[in-house]
N, C-alpha and C positions, 0 to 999 in steps of 0.2 A: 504494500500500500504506500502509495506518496505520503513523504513526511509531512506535507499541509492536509491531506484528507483525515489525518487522524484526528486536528482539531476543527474539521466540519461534522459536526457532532449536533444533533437536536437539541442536547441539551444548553450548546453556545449559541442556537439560531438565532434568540435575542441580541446579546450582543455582536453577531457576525450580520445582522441587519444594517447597523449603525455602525460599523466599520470592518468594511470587507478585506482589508486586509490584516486584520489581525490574526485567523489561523497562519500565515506565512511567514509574520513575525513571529509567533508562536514557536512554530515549528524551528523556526531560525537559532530563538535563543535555546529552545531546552537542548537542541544539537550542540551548542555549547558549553552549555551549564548543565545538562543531568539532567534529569526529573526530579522534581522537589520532591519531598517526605509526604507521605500523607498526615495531613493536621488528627490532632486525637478529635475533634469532633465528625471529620469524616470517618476516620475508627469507627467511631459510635456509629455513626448512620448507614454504615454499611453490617455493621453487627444487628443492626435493631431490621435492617431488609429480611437479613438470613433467617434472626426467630420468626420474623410473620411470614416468610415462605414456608418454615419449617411446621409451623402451625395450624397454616389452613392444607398444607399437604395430608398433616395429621388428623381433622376435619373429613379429610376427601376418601380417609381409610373406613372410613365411619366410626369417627372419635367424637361425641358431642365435644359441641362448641363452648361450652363452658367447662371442661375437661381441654380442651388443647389452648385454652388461652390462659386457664388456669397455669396448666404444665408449662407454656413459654413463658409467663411471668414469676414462675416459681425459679425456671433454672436462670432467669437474667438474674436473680435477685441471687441467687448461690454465686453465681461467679461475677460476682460484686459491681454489678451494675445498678446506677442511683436511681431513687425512688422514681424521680419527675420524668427520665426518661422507661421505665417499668409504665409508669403511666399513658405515657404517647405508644406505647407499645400495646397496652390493655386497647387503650381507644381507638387505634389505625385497625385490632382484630373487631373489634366490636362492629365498626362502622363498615366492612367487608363483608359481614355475617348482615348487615341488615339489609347492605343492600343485592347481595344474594338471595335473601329473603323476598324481598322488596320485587325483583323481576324472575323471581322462580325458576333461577339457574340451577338445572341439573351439576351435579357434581364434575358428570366429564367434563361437561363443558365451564370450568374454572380452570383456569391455565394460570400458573403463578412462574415468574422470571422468562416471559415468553418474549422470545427474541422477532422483531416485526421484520420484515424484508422491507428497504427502504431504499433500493435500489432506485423507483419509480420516480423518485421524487428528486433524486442526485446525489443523494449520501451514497459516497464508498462503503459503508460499515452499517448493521443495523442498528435500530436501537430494542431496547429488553424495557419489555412493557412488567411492572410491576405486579398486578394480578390483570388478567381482561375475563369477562364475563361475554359468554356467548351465547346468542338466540338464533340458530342457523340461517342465516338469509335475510333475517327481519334489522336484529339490533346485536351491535356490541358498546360492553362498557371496559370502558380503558380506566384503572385506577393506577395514579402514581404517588407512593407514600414521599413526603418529606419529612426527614427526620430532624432534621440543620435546624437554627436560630435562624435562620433568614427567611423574613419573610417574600415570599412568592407572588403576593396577589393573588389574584383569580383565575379561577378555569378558562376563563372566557378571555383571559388577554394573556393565556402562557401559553408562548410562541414551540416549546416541547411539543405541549401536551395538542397543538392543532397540526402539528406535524405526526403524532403518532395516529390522531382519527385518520386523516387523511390514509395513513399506510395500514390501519386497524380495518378501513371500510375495503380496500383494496383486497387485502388478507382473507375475509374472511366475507367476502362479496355479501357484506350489510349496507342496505339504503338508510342507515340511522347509525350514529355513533353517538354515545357520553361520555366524555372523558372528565374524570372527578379528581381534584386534587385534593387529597389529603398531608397537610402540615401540623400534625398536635400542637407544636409548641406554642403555634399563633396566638391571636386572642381571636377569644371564642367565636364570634361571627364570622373568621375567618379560619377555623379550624378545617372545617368541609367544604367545598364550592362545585359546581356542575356547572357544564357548560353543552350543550344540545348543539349537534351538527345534521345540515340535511342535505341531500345530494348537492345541491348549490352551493351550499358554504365550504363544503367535500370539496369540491372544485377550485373555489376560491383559494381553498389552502396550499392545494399543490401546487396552484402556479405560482402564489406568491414565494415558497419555497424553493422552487426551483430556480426562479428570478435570483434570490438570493447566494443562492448556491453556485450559480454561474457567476456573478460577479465577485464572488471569493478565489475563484479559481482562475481568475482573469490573467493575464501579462501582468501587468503590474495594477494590482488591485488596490485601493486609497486606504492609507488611514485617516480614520476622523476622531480625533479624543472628545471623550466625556465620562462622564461617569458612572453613566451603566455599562456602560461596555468598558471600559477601563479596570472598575474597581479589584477585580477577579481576575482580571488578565496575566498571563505568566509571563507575559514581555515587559510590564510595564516600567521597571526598572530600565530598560536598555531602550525604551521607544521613544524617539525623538520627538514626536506629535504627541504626546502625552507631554512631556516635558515644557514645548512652547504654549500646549494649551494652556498651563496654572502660571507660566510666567507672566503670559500676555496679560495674563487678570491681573497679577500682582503690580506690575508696570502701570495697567488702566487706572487700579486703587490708588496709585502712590502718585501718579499725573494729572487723572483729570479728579479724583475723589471719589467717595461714595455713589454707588449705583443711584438712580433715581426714581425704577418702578421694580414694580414684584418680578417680574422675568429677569433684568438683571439684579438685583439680589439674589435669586436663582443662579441664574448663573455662578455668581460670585462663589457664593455657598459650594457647588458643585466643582469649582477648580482647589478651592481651601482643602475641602475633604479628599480630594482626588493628590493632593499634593502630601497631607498629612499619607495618605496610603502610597504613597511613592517611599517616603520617608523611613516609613515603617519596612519595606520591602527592603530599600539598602541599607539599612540599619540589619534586617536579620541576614542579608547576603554577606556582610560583614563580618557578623558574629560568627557565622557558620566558617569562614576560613579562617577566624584562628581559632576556632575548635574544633577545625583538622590539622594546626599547626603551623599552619602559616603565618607569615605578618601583613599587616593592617598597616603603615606610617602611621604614628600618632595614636594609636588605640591598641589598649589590651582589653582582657576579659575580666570583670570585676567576681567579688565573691558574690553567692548567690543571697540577693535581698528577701528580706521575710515584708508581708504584707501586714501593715497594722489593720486596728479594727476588726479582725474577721470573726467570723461569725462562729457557733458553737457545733462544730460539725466530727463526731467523731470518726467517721470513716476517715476525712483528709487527716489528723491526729495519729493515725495508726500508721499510717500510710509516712508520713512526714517523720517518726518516729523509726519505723521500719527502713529509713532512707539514714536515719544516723543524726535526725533533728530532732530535740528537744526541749526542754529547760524553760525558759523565755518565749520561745517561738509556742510552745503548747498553749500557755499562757494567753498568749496573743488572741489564738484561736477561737480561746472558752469565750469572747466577748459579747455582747449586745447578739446574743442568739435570738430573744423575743422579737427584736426589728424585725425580721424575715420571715419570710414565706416557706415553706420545707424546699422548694423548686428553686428560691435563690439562693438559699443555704446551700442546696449540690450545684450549681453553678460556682458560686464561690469557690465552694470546696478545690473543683477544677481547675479552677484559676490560681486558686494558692497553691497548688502541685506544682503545676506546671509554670509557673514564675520561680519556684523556686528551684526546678529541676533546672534553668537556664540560665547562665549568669549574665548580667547585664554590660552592656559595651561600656567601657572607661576611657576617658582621656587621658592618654598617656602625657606626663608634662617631660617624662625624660625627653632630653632633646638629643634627636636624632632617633625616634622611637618610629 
């Protein structure tokens, strides 16, 4: 497969909308630099796929449904997986079971990790539909779990999930597709969302997809920075057009002044945050080669910082413990536990790991460092 086809992916269609060249910068830089680490919260969300695959597979045996979501949130909760995400996990099996229920889906017909052909549409690579629900000829429903902190939006404007009906109606020659996006961690009116496609809109999807597709794969295809397409980007440290877009704002603030209507404060906003996320990215590209031993000019690696404040969580406590931290840092811990919510307490938890398993970049004052 071309090294730019791998990052024309459904799940980039969004951002490869709004700047068609970024699979090729993509591709460009991970040829040089590696493939980054997967983050522990993709961990999670790929762990939290496998129990609800494993689940309603267990379901499919003739396991009642309240026995295999029992059993998957019994064994997350053994191998020490936190409460909040047990919970998006009860709720992503719950909301699959109703609406199984809901359209009187035979068991065969539940396909969980089912891989779509997506040839039609110009993707090199399929994509893997998270469970689809099938009505032979009539309807299918495309469910795709989100497990991340990020919110997604709506069924109706995620640019994935109109590219999988498109290839789901094809597949599986249905005049009607739903594709439902499931996110637990959202807030609540955006936890579930549906979105209804019918021959026409079918239509609509493909070509608008294929328009974009082609233009990704162009001779020389444009960059455009912003911030949705930017934020997530794995070029964004190395991409020039990213770079002049937060400077050009900084220049505009510091020459002409303050924006003067909501669109440019918009704006503004969107190159500020896009630059703090540039920052952050060569800040960890940093960190990462001198702990593989390299030098940095001017910078080493500091000792690892304990977070004040935190909350009263004894799993991170063991854990932090277990790592060779104690004393003071436990301490720390026990604090203002009643502020929180159980679900920001294990978020915290996470974060207090994982700052402390990383040491922070230092300015080196030796000179010649």
């Amino acid at each position: 497969m071309n090294g730019r086809d791998r990052f024309i992916r459904p799940s980039s269609l969004q951002a490869i909308s709004l700047c068609a060249g970024r699979p090729t910068l993509e591709a460009h830089v991970v040829a040089l630099d590696g493939e980054p680490a997967p983050s522990p919260v993709a961990n999670m969300g790929h762990d939290l796929h496998r129990r609800s695959q494993e689940a309603i597979e267990g379901w499919k045996t003739g396991e009642p449904w309240a026995e295999s979501i029992l059993f998957a949130c019994g064994d997350a909760e053994s191998h020490g997986v936190d409460s909040w995400s047990i919970y998006c996990l009860r709720y992503a099996l719950e909301a699959v079971r109703d609406l199984i229920n809901k359209h009187s889906i035979e068991a065969d017909n539940v396909l969980t990790e089912h891989r779509l052909d997506m040839s039609s549409l110009g993707f090199a690579q399929g994509g893997t539909a998270d469970v689809v629900l099938v009505i032979p000829g009539k309807l299918v429903v495309v469910i795709d779990f989100k497990y991340g902190h990020l919110d997604q939006g709506d069924a109706d404007a995620h640019d994935q999930l109109q590219a999988y009906a498109a290839a789901a109606a094809e597949t599986f020659t249905a005049s009607r597709v739903i594709v439902v996006l499931l996110q637990p961690r959202a807030d609540k009116v955006h936890r579930i969302s549906q979105a209804k496609f019918d021959a026409d809109t079918l239509r609509d999807n493909r070509a608008w997809t294929a328009a974009v597709i082609r233009l990704a794969r162009g001779e020389n295809p444009q960059l455009t920075a912003g911030f949705t397409q930017c934020q997530y980007c794995r070029a964004l440290a190395r991409c020039p057009e990213a770079r002049r877009y937060f400077m050009d704002a900084s220049d505009a603030l510091e020459t002409i002044g303050k924006p003067l209507d909501a669109d440019a404060f918009g704006e503004l906003a969107d190159a500020a945050k896009l630059a703090d996320r540039f920052a952050e990215t060569g800040k960890d590209l940093a960190k990462a080669e001198l702990i593989s031993g390299r030098c940095v000019t001017g910078w080493k690696l500091g000792t690892p910082r304990a977070m004040r404040s935190i909350v009263d969580v004894s799993r991170a406590v063991l854990r932090l413990e277990a790592a060779g931290y104690a004393g003071e840092l436990g301490e720390a811990l026990s604090m203002s536990v009643s502020k929180l919510s159980p679900p920001a307490a294990e978020v915290i938890a996470d974060q207090v790991t994982e700052k402390l398993s990383s040491p922070p970049l230092t300015q080196d004052k030796r000179k010649g460092a």
